[in-house]
VEXDO-979589 format. One line per field, with one value per residue (C-alpha): x, y, z; chain. Coordinates in Angstrom, 2 decimals. Example, Ala and Ser with C-alpha at 12.3 -4.5 7.8 and 13.67 -1.06 7.14 Angstrom:
<pts>
east <- 12.30	13.67;
north <- -4.50	-1.06;
up <- 7.80	7.14;
unit <- A	A;
</pts>
This chain:
<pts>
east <- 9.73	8.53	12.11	13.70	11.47	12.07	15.31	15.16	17.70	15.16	12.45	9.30	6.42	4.87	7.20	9.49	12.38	14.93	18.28	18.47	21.74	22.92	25.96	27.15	30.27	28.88	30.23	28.55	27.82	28.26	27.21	29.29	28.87	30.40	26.93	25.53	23.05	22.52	24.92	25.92	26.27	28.50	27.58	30.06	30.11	28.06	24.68	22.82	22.69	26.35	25.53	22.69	22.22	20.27	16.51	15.60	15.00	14.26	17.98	19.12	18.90	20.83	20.74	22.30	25.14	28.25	30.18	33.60	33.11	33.37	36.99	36.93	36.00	39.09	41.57	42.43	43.83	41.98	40.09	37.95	38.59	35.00	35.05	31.91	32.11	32.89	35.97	36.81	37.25	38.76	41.50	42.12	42.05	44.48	46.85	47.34	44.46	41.81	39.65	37.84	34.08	31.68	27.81	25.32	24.54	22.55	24.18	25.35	23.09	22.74	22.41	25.44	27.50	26.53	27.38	30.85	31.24	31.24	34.41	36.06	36.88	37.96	36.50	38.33	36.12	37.40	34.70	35.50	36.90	34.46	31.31	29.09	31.41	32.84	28.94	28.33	31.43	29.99	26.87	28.96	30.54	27.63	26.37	29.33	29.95	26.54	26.98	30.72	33.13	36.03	35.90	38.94	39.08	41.68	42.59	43.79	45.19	45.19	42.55	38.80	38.58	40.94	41.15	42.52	44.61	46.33	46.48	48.47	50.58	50.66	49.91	52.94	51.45	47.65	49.15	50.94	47.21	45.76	48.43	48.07	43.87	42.36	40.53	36.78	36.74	39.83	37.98	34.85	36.45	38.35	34.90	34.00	35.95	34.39	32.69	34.06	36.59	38.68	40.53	37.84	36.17	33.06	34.23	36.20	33.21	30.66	33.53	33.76	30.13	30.39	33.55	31.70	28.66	31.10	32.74	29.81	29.00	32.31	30.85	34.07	35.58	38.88	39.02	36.84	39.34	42.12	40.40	38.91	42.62	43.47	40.77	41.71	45.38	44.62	41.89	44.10	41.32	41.69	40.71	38.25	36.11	35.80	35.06	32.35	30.54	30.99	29.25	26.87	25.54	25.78	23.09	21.14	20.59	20.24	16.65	16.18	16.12	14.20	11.84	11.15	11.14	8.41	6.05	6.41	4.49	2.15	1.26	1.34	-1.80	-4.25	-3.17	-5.35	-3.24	-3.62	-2.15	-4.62	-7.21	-9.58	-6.90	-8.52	-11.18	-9.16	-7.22	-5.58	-5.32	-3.14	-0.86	-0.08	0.70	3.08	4.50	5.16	6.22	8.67	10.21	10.74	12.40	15.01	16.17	16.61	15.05	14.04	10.46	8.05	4.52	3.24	4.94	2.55	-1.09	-3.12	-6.72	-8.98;
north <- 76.04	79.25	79.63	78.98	81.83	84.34	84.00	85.76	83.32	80.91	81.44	79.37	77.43	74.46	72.12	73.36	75.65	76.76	78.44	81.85	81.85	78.92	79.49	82.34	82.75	83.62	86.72	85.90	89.90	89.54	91.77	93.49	90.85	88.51	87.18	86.35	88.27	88.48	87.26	88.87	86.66	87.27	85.52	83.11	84.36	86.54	86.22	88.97	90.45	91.14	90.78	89.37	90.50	88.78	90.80	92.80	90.28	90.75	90.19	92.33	95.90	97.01	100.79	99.70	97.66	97.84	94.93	94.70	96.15	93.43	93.35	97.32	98.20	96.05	97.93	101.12	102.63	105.91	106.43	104.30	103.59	103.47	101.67	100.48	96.80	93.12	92.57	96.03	95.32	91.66	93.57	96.24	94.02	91.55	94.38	94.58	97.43	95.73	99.61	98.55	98.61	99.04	99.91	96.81	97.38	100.38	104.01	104.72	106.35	108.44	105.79	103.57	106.74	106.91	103.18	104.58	107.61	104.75	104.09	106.68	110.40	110.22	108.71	107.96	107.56	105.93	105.11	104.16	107.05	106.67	109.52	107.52	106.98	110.26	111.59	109.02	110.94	113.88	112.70	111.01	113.88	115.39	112.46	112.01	115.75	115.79	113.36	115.21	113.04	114.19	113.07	112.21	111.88	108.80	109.62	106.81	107.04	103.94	102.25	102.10	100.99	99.82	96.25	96.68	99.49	97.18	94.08	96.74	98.33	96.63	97.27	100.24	101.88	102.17	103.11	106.07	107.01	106.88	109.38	111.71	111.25	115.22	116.52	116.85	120.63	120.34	118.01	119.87	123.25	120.90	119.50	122.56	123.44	120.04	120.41	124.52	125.78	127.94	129.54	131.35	134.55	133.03	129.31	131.16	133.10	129.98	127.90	130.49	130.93	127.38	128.00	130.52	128.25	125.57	128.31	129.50	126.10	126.68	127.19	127.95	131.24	130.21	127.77	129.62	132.38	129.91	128.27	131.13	132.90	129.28	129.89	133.73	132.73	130.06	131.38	134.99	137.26	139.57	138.01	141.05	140.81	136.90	137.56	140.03	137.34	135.06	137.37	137.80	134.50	134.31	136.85	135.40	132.12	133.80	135.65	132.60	130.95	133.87	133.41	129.98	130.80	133.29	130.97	128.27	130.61	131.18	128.19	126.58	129.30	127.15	123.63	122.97	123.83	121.39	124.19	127.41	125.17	129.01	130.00	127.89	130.56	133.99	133.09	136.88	137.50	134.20	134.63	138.15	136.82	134.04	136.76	139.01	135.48	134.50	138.12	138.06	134.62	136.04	138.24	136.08	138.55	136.86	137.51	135.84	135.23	138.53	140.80	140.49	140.45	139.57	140.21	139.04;
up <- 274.16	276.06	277.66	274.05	272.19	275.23	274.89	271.69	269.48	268.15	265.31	266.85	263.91	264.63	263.73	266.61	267.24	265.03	265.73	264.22	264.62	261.94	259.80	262.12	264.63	267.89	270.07	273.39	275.11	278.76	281.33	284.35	286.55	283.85	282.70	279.20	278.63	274.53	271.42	268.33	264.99	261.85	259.02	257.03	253.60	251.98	253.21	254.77	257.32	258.31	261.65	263.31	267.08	270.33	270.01	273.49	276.56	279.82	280.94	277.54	277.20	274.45	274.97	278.98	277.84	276.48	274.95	276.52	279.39	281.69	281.10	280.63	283.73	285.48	283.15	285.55	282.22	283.23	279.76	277.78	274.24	271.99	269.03	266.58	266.53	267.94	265.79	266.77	270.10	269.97	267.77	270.33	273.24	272.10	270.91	274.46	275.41	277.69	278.25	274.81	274.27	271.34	271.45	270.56	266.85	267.76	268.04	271.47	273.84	277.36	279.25	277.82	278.49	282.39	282.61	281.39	283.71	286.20	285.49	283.78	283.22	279.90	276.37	272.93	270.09	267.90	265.71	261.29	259.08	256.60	256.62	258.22	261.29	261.48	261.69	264.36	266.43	265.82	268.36	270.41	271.33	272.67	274.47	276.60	277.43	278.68	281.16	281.92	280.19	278.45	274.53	272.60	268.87	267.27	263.81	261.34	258.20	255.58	256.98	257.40	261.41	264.27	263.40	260.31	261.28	263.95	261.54	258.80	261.16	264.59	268.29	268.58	266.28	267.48	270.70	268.92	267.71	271.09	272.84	269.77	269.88	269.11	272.10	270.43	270.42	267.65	265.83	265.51	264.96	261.83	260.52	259.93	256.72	255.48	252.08	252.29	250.34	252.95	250.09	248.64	250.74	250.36	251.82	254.57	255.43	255.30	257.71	260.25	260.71	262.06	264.09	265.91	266.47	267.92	270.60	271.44	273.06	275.28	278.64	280.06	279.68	279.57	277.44	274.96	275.01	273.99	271.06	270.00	269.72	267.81	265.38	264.24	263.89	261.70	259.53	259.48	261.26	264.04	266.98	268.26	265.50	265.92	269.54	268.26	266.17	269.39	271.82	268.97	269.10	272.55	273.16	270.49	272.12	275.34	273.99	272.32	275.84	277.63	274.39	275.22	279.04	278.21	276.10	278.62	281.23	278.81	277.67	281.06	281.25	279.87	281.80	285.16	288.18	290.81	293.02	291.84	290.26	290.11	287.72	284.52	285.05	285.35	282.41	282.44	285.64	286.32	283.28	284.71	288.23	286.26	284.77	287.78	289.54	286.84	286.55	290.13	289.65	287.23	289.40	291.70	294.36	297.61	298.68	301.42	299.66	301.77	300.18	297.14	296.92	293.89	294.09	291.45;
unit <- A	A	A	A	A	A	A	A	A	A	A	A	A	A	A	A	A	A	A	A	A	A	A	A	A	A	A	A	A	A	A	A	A	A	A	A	A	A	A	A	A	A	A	A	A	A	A	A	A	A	A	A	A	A	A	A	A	A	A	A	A	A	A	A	A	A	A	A	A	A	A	A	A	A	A	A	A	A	A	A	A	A	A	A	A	A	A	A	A	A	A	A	A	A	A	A	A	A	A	A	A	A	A	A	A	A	A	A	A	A	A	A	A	A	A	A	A	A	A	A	A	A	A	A	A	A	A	A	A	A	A	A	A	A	A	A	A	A	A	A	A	A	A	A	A	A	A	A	A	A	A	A	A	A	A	A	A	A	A	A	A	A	A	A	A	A	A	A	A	A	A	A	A	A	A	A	A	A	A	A	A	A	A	A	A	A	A	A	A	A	A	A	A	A	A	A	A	A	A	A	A	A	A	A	A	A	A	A	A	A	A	A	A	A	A	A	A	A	A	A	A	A	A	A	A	A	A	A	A	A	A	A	A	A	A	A	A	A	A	A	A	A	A	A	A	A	A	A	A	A	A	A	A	A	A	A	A	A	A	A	A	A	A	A	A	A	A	A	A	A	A	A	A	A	A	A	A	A	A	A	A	A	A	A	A	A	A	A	A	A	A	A	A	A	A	A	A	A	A	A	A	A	A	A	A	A	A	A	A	A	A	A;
</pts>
């Protein structure tokens, strides 16, 4: 009985053990090593919920899996394709695309994007076209660039997620989606004339604040330049004064960050240092020595410690 309630897919009262699971078909959620580790359960008929998955175990971590990607990471197909569900990827896969995985009922996290940098370069979301999943892209986005992955962005027309795409129009098809897939920096310079009239002054104005929100998180140069040049042919402004509002915002976040850098010193002020543990009681004194020290750091000058000499 102890085994049966750890394992997370039995309710336990004392008449016994009962399977959680009743009435549902069963996608067993394996882990690299071709293991069982949890299950996922979609109810017959109409009951609720949808989907019922395996609780956290000690052999299941949802947030550090990904289902699918047992037979993912055998693929050698270069990318990874990142849908939302089970049925999602049983559609995909038996279209003929094994580099198929979907997040465990739970939005996808950092650590579910390092298990895919394991084994790829390159990711295409290709989450459901409704609000809710193009929102959840939005996140993705950032979660795989910050682990340095490249995101992709599948568009589909006529239907609501891959498995129905592929059951209207057929493997070919989806295949013609995934060589056309946006890189994400289209895709969020697109979103933002969402909800914005562009054809108004007023909506063109409100969409290109965002545009140059979304190039000023370009870090490189280059490729900053060439969306940037994108962006003031094809919202008919001269490209200077877009660069203008880009460098704008640039420095903006840059005192922002010296700001923060600034209030970190001085709140780190009234913390004991185990280092100077004299400075609690020269409050003053050691805030302008962390200021001296952190200028000093940010210009990145080079000094041995006795070349200064603070004397209380």
């Amino acid at each position: 009985d102890d085994l049966l309630n750890d394992s997370g897919l039995f309710q336990m009262d004392e008449r016994g053990a009962h399977d959680k699971f009743w009435n549902r078909v069963m996608f067993p959620i394996f882990d690299t090593g071709n293991r069982v580790i949890g299950f996922g359960g979609r109810v017959l008929g109409d009951g609720k919920p949808k989907y019922l998955n395996s609780p956290e175990t000690p052999i299941f971590d949802k947030g550090r899996n990904l289902y699918g990607l047992n037979y993912a990471r055998s693929a050698r197909a270069g990318n990874i394709i990142l849908c939302e569900g089970y049925m999602d990827v049983i559609s995909i896969h038996q279209a003929g695309f094994e580099n198929v995985v979907a997040s465990l009922g739970t939005a996808l996290t950092a650590d579910q994007c390092r298990l895919m940098r394991q084994y790829a370069e390159e990711v295409v979301i290709s989450y459901d076209s409704d609000a809710a999943g193009q929102n959840a892209t939005v996140k993705a986005v950032n979660l795989l660039r910050a682990v340095g992955l490249r995101p992709r962005i599948l568009h589909m027309h006529d239907a609501k997620d891959p498995d129905e795409f592929i059951k209207k129009f057929g493997a070919p098809a989806f295949r013609v989606l995934l060589e056309e897939a946006d890189d994400a920096l289209a895709f969020e310079l697109e979103r933002c004339k969402t909800g914005v009239d562009t054809g108004t002054e007023d909506g063109k104005v409100t969409a290109l604040q965002k545009v140059v929100k979304v190039l000023a998180d370009i870090e490189n140069d280059m490729q900053r330049d060439v969306y940037l040049s994108k962006s003031a042919h094809d919202y008919g402004v001269q490209k200077e004064i877009l660069a203008a509002q880009v460098d704008a915002e640039l420095r903006k976040r840059r005192g922002s960050m010296k700001k923060q850098s600034w209030q970190t010193v001085q709140n780190a002020s009234l913390l004991r240092d185990p280092v100077n543990p004299d400075a609690a009681g020269h409050a003053r004194e050691t805030k302008a020595e962390n200021y001296i020290l952190c200028y000093l750091d940010r210009k990145s000058t080079r000094l041995n410690s006795s070349h200064i000499t603070i004397s209380y």
